[in-house]
C-alpha positions in Angstrom: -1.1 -46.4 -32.3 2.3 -46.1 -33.2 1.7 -46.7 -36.8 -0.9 -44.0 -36.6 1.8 -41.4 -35.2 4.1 -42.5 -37.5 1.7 -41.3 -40.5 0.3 -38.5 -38.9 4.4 -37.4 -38.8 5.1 -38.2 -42.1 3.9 -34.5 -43.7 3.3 -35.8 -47.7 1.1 -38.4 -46.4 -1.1 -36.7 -43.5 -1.5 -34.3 -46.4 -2.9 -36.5 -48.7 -5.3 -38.4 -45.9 -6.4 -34.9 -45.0 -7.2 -34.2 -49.1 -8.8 -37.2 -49.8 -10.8 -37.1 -46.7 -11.4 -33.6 -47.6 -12.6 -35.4 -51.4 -14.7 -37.8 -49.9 -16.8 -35.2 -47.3 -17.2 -32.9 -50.6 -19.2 -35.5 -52.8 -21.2 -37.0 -49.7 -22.4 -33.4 -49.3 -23.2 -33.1 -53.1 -24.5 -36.4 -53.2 -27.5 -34.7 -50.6 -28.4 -32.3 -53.2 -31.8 -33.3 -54.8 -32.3 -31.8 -58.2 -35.6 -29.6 -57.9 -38.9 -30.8 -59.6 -38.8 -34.0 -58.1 -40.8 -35.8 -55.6 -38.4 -37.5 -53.1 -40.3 -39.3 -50.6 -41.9 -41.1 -54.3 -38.6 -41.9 -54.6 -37.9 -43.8 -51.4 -40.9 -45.6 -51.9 -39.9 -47.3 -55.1 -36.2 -48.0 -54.2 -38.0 -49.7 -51.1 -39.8 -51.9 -53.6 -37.2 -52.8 -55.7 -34.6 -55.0 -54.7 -32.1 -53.9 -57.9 -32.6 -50.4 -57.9 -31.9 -50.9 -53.7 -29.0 -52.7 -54.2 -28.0 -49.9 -57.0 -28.6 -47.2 -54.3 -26.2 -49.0 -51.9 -23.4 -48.3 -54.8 -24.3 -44.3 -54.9 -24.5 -43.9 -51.2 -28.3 -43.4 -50.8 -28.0 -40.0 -53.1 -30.2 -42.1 -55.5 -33.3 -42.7 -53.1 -33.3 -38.4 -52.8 -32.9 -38.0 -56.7 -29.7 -36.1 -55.9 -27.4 -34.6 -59.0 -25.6 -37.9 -58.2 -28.1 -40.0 -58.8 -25.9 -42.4 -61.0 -22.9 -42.0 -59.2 -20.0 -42.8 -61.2 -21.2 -45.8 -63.1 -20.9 -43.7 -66.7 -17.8 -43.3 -66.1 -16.6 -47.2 -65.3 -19.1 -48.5 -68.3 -17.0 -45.8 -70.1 -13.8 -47.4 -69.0 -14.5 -50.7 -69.3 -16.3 -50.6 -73.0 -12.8 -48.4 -74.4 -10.7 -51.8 -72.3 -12.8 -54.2 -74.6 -12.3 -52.3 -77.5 -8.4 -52.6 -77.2 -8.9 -55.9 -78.3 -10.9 -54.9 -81.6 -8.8 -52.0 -82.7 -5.8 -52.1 -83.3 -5.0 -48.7 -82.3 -6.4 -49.1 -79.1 -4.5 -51.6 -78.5 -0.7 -50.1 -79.4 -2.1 -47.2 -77.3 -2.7 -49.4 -74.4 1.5 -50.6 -74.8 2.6 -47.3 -74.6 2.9 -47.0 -71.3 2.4 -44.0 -69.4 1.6 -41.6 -72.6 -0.4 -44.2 -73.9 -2.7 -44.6 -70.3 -3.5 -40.7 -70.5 -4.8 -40.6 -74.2 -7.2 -43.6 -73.6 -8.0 -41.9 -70.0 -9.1 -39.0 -71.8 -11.1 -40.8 -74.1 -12.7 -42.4 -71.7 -13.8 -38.9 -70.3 -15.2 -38.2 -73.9 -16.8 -41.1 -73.8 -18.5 -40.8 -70.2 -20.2 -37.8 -71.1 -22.9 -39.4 -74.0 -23.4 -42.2 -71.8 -24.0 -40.2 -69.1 -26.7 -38.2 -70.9 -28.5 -41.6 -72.5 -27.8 -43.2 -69.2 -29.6 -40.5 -67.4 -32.5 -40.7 -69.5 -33.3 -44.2 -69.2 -33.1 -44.2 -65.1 -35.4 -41.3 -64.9 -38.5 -43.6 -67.1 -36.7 -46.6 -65.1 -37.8 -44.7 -61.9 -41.3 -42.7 -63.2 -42.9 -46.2 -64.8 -41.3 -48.3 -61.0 -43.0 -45.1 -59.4 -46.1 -45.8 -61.0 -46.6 -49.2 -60.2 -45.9 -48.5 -56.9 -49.4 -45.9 -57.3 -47.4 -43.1 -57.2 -45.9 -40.2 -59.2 -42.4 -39.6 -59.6 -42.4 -36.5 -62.5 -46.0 -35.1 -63.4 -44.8 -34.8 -67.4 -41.6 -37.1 -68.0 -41.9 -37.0 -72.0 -41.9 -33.1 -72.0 -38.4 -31.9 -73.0 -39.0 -29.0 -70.9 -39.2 -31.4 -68.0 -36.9 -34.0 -68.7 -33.6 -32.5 -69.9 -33.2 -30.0 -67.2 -33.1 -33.1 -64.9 -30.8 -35.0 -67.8 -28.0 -32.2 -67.8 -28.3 -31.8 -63.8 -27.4 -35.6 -63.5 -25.4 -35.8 -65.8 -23.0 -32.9 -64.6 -23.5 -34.7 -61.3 -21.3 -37.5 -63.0 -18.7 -35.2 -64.7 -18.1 -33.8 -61.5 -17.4 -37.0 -59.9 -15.3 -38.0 -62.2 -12.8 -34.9 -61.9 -13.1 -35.4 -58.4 -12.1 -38.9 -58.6 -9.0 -37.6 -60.8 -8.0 -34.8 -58.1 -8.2 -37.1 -55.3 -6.3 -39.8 -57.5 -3.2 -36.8 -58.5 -3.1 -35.4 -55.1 -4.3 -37.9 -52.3 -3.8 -41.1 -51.6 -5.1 -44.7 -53.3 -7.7 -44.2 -56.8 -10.0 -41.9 -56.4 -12.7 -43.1 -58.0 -12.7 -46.6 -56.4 -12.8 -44.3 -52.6 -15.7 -42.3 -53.9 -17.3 -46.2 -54.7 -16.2 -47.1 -51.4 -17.5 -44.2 -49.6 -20.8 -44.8 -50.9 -21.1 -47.9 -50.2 -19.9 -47.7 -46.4 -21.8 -44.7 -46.1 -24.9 -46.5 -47.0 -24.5 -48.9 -44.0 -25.3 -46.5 -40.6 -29.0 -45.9 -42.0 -30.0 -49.3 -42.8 -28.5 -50.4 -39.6 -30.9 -47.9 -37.8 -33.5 -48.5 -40.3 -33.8 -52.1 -39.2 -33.2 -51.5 -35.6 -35.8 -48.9 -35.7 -38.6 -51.9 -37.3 -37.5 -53.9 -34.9 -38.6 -51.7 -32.0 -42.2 -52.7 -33.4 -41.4 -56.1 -34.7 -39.2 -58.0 -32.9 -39.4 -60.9 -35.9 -36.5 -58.6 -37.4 -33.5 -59.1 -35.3 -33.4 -62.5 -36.1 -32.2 -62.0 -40.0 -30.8 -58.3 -39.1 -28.4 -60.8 -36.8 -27.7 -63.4 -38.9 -27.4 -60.9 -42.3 -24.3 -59.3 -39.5 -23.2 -62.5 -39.5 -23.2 -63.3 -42.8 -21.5 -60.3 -43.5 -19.0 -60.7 -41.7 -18.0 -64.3 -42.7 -18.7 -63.0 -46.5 -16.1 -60.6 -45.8 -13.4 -62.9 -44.0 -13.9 -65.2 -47.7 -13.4 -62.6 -49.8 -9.8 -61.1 -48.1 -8.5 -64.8 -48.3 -9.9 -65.1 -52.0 -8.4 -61.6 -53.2 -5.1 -62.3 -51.6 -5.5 -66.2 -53.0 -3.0 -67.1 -56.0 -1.9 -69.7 -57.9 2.3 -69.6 -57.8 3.6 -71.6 -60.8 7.2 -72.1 -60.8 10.1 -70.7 -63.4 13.6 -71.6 -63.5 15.5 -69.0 -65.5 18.9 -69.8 -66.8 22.1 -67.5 -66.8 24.3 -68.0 -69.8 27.0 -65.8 -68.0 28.0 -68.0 -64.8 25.8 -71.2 -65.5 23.8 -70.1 -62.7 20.3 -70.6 -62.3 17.4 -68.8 -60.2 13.9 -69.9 -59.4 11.3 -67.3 -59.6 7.2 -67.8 -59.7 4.6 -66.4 -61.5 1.4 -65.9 -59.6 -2.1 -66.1 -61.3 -5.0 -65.0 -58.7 -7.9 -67.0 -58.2 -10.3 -64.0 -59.1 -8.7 -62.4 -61.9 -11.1 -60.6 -63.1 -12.2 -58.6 -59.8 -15.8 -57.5 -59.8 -16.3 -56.7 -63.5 -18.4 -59.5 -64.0 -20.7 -58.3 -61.6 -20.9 -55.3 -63.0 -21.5 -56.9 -66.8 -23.9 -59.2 -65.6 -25.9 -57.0 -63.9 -26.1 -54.6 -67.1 -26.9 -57.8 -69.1 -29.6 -58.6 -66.8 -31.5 -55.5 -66.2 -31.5 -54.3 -70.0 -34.8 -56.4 -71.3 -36.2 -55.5 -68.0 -35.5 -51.7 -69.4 -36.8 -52.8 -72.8 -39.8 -54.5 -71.4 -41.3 -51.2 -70.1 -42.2 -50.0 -73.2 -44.1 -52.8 -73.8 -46.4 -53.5 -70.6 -49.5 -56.0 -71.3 -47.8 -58.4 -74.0 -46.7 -61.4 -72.0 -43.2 -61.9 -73.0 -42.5 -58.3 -71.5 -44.6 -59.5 -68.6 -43.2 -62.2 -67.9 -39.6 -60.4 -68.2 -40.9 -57.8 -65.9 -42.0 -60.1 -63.3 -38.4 -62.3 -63.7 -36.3 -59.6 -64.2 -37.7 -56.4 -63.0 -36.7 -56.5 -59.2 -40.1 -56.4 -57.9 -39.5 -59.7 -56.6 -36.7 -62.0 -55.6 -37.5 -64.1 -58.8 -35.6 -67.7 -58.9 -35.0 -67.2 -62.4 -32.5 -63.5 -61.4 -30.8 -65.3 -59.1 -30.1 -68.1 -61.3 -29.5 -66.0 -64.7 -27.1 -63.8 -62.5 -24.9 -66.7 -61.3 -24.7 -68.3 -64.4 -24.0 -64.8 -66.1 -21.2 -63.9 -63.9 -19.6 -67.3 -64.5 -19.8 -66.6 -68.1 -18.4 -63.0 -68.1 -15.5 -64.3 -65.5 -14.2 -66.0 -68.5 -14.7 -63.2 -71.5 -13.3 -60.7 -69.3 -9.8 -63.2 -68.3 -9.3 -64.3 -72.4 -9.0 -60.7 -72.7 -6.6 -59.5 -70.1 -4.9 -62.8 -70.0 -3.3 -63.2 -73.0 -1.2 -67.1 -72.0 0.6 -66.9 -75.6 2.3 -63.5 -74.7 2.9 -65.0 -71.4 5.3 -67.7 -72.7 6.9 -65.6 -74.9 8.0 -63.3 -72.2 9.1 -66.5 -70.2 11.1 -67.9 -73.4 12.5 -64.0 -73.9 14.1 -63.7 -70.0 15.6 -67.3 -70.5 12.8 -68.8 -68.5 11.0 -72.0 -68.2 8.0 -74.5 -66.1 9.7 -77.3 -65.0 8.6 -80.1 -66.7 6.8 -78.1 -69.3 8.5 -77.6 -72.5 8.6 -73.7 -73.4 6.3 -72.5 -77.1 3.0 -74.4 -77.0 3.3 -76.7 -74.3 4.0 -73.7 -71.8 1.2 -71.6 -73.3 -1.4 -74.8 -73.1 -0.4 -74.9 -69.6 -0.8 -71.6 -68.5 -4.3 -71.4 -70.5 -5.2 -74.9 -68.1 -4.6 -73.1 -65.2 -6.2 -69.7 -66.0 -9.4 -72.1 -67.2 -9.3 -73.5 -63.5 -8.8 -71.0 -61.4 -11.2 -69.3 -63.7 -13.9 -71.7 -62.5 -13.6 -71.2 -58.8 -13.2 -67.2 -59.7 -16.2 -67.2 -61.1 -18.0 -69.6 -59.1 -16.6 -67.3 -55.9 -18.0 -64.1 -57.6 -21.4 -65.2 -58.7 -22.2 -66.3 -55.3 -21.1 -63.0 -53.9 -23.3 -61.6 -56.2 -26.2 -63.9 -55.8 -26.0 -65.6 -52.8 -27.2 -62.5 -50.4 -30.4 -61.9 -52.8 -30.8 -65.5 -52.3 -30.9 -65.6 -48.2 -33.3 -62.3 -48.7 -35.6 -64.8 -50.5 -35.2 -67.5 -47.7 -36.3 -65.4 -45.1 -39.7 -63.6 -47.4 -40.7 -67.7 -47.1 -39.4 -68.2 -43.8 -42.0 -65.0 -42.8 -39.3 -63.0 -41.8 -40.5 -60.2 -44.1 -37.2 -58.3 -45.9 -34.3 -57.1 -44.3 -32.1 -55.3 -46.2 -28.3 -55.9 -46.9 -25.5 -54.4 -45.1 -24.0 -54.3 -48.4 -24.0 -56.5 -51.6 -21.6 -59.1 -52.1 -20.0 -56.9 -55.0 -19.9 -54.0 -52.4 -17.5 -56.2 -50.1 -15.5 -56.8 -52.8 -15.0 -53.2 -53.4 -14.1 -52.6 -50.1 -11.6 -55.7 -49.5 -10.4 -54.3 -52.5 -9.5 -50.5 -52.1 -9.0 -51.1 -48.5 -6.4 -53.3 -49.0 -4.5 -51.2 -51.8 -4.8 -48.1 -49.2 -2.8 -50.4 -46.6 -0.2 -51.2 -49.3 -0.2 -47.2 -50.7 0.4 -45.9 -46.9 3.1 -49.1 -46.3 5.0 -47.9 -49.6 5.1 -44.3 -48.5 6.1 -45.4 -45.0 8.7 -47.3 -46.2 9.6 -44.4 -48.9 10.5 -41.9 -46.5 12.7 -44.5 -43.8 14.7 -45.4 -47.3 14.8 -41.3 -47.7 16.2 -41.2 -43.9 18.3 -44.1 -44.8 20.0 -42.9 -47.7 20.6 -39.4 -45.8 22.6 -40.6 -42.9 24.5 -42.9 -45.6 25.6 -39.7 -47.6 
């Protein structure tokens, strides 16, 4: 309580609470806003169907089960921002821009804006067949004439404003509130997505009491899933460096910490795109029995052994691309050598940079591991209980969802701590002068 007091007296940071909260309340109410044309209630029955396009809604809030203008949430915008982050590493000019600093973060952040809007529009496009041919298996209809231009890119440019919208809201609430804006309006949706399938499952369980038994034990799952994943974010490997002071012969110990999951949820979020594409692909292709066969794996309909497998093994597999390219252990060791530092027992040039490459490989391992069962393992139990006869209960969230929350809700705690701290150093330095 009196931490609470203290932030509500310290005037810059109630005012950004209040404007991000503010933020937050604007896009839930956009994110209600269906575009016109559509049937909705076709809508809810397909994401009830599929399992990936239901664990896509949980990212967007629920605004994709009512076809709202932000039906894809902000996902343009992080492919956007994550294919411009792998590109550093192929152009060169990308990659000075990157060592700029703060001039050179704003020129690829507005390329990355360039970029969201194209994907936006092609992304937009291929969720609307995605949801008209999963409406139609279903045995209903989504959009009565989805290959009429007429039709279609009204819906297109309504979406994909949706998403530029986010985005600048993300940015505002980033410039003038507190924490990233973009990761809230990700959290938000995600938490906001949790009341209705809590009364959603309490409400079937009114008729069928077989349903509190996994509705309990997904709770409890949930919360031991989220336990796990604050002990693994805050988990690091702390390898010791001894740097040496020519002046006074002195010498000070210092660490370097590598985290165990390195690489955060972008894996997920790779894997996932890797996984659903030939399901996208396959569509156009219905009857052949390759694409059938892809469909019935890959297309969500089911909780196929083969997704769950292919994801797990995916994730792993992205967990190291994404490290070798934010990790760079040669650059590493040369900073170490620069500052006069060294790994005990480890001579400094190659035998430091081996080292550090070891270590990065290992931790790497359990990363991933960690990761891919987040992502996995809670598709997994749903399959358990279909054969148990428990029917499907859905997710309080995905195990990428808690990650996203661990995540942004620990770097608010550490934003409101730093301003806290800010203003008794302010005080401080006051009663000093």
């Amino acid at each position: 309580m009196k931490k609470l007091i203290q932030i509500w007296n310290n005037k810059d940071l109630r005012y950004k609470i209040l404007f991000t909260l503010f933020g937050i309340l604007v896009y839930r109410f956009a994110a209600s806003v269906s575009v016109p044309g559509v049937d909705t209630e076709a809508v809810k029955v397909v994401f009830e169907q599929n399992q990936i396009l239901g664990v896509f809604s949980a990212f967007t809030g629920g605004s994709s089960e009512n076809f709202s203008i932000m039906l894809m949430g902000i996902s343009p915008y992080i492919n956007a921002s994550i294919i411009l982050q792998l590109m550093t590493v192929v152009i060169p000019k990308l990659e000075a821009l990157s060592k700029e600093g703060e001039a050179g973060r704003r020129t690829i952040n507005r390329w990355t804006r360039y970029l969201t809007l194209p994907l936006a529009l092609l992304q937009s496009y291929g969720m609307i067949l995605l949801l008209n041919n999963s409406a139609a298996q279903a045995g209903t209809t989504l959009i009565a004439d989805v290959y009429n231009p007429m039709v279609v890119v009204p819906l297109m440019l309504s979406i994909t404003v949706g998403t530029v919208f986010l985005m600048w809201l993300g940015e505002i609430i980033t410039e003038r509130g507190i924490s990233n804006g973009i990761s809230l309006i990700i959290f938000a949706g995600i938490v906001a997505n949790v009341p209705s399938i809590v009364g959603q499952t309490l409400g079937l369980a009114i008729y069928d009491e077989t349903k509190y038994l996994p509705f309990i034990l997904i709770t409890i799952v949930t919360l031991l899933l989220t336990m796990f994943v604050v002990l693994i974010a805050e988990g690091y490997r702390n390898i010791p460096i001894t740097y040496s002071g020519q002046a006074n012969r002195g010498i000070n110990k210092g660490g370097l910490p590598i985290k165990v999951n390195q690489a955060g949820m972008i894996p997920i979020i790779f894997a996932v795109s890797v996984i659903t594409f030939p399901s996208l692909v396959a569509q156009f292709f219905r009857g052949h029995p390759a694409a059938d066969w892809i469909l019935n794996n890959f297309g969500g309909n089911q909780l196929s052994g083969v997704y769950i497998a292919s994801l797990f093994i995916f994730v792993i597999a992205f967990t190291y691309f994404y490290v070798s390219i934010t990790f760079n252990p040669e650059e590493v060791a040369e900073n170490i050598q620069k500052r006069g530092g060294y790994i005990p027992g480890v001579r400094p040039g190659k035998e430091t940079t081996q080292y550090l490459a070891n270590v990065s490989d290992r931790l790497n391992l359990w990363g991933g591991v960690f990761i891919g069962g987040l992502a996995s393992g809670p598709i997994l139990l749903q399959r358990v209980f279909q054969d148990m006869n428990f029917g499907t209960v859905q997710l309080l969230m995905s195990g990428s969802g808690i990650i996203i929350i661990v995540g942004v809700v620990t770097e608010l705690v550490r934003q409101v701590n730093t301003q806290l701290m800010q203003e008794d150093y302010d005080k401080y330095m006051k009663t000093e002068g």
